[in-house]
N, C-alpha and C positions, 0 to 999 in steps of 0.2 A: 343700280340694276344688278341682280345674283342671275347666275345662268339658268336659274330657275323661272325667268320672271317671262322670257317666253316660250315657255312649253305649256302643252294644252294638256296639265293633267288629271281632269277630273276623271271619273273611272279609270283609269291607268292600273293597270299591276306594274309596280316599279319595283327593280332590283337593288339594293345597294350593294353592291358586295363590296366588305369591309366594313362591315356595318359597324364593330368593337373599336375601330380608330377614331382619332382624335377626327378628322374628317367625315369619316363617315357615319358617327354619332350625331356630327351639326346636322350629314345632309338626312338624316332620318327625325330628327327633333324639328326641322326647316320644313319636311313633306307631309308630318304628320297636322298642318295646320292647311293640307289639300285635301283635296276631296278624293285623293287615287288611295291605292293601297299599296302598302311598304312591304316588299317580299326579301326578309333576309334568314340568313342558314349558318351555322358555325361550322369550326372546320371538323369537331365530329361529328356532325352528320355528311357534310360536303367539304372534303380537302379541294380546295382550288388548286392544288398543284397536280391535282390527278383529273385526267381529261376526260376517263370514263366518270367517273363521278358527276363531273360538273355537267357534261353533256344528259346524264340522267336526271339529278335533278331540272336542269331547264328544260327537260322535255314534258316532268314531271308538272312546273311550276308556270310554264309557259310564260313569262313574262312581258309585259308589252315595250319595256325601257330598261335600261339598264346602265346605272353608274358604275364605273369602276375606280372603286375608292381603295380595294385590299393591293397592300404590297407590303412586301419585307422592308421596314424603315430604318435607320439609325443615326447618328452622330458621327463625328471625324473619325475617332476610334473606332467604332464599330464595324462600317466599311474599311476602314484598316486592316484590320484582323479577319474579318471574313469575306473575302470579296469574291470565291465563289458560288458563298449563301446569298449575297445581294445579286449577283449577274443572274443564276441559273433560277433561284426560285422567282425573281421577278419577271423572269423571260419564262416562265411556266404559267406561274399565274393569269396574267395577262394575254396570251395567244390560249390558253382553255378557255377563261370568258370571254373573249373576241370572239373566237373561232366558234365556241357552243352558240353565242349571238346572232349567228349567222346562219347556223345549220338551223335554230330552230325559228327563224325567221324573226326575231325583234324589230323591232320599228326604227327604235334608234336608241343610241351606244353613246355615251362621255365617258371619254377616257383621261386619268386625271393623269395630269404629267408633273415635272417638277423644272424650278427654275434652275436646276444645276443641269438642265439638257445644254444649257448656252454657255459659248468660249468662256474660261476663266477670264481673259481679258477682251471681253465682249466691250465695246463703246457703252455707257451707261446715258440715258434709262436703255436699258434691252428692247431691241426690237425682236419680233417673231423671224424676220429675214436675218437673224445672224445665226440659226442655225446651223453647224457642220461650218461655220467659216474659221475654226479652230479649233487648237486645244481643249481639252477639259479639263477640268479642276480637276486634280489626279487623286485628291486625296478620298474626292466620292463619285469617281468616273464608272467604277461598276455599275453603280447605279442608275446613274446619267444614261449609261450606254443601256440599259434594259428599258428603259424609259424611252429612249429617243425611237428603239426597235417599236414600241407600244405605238407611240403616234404613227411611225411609217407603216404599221401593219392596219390602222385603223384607214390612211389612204389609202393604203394598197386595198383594201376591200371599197371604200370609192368609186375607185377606178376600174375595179375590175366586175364587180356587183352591183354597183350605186348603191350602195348601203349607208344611211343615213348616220357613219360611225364620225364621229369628232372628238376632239382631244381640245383639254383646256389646262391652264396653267398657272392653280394656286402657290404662289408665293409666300415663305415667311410667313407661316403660320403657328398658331398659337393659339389655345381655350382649353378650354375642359377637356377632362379624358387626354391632354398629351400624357409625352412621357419627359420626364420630368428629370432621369436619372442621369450622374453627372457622367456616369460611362458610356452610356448609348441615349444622348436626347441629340437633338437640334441645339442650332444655336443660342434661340430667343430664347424655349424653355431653361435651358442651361444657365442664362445669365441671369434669367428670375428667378430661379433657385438659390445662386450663390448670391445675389443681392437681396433675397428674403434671411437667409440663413445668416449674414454677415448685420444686415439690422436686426436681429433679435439678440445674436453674441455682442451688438455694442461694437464692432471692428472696423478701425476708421479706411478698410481697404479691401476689396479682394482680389481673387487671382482671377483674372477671364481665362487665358489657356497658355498652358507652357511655362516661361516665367514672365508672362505679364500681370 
């Protein structure tokens, strides 16, 4: 079962915003086999990090759903080195399409999260209740932290509006359209890079990160 499997969306105008990511590719290639229609914008026409914009287009575009698949992503390095491009633009992105979701009335909001929201030393498998019961993995906590703001702000409209806003939480992912590069990927793409790259050079070894 995909969180697709029950929502009603035949005539739907559905949002994906992020529609260029590795995610939000699947969830637009996944909806185009529904009967609704895919409503997506790039950031020259709509910067999602500017609030009049995005409130214009959704007034424009009037949407009836809306995925939120766009965010600043990267690898260990990359939140390393910029971690107030991961905090601030993903704490932008995210509260304009919430927030525009809301002023122009959508139906209802997925809001995608990630599993670095939960303690570095979470008890494994992860339950949804260990949230905020610790630390975070410090090395991509900015990100964590814009993320965790993302679901608490989709409650907080809940509770305050009853608005039909939820958050879900794709795991270790991997297909088409990632990114693949060994400076700013993910884990999995990273290690099927250097294990494609090390079978073609014939090399009986390679490095996963650091000196391993």
């Amino acid at each position: 079962m995909t969180m697709l499997d029950n929502l009603q969306l035949d005539g739907k105008r559905i949002w994906v915003a992020g529609h260029r990511g590795m995610v939000g590719s699947a969830l637009v290639r996944r909806l185009a086999r529904e009967g609704c229609e895919v409503l997506t914008v790039g950031r020259e026409t709509c910067d999602l990090a500017d609030q009049a914009q995005v409130r214009s287009w959704m007034r424009d575009t009037r949407p009836d759903m809306v995925i939120v698949a766009a965010a600043r992503v990267g690898g260990i390095l990359a939140n390393m080195t910029y971690p107030v491009d991961f905090l601030r633009d993903n704490l932008l992105i995210e509260t304009n399409v919430i927030d525009g979701a809301h002023a122009v009335g959508v139906e209802k909001l997925v809001f995608l999260g990630s599993s670095c929201i939960y303690p570095r030393d979470a008890a494994q498998p992860i339950t949804e209740d260990a949230l905020l019961t610790g630390p975070l993995e410090v090395t991509n906590q900015w990100y964590a932290i814009a993320k965790i703001a993302g679901i608490r702000l989709c409650q907080a409209y809940r509770q305050q509006y009853g608005s039909h806003f939820i958050s879900a939480m794709p795991t270790n992912l991997y297909g088409p359209f990632d990114n693949f590069d060994l400076q700013s990927s993910h884990v999995i793409p990273a290690l099927i890079r250097k294990a494609h790259r090390a079978k073609l050079a014939g090399e009986s070894g390679m490095e996963i990160w650091g000196t391993g």
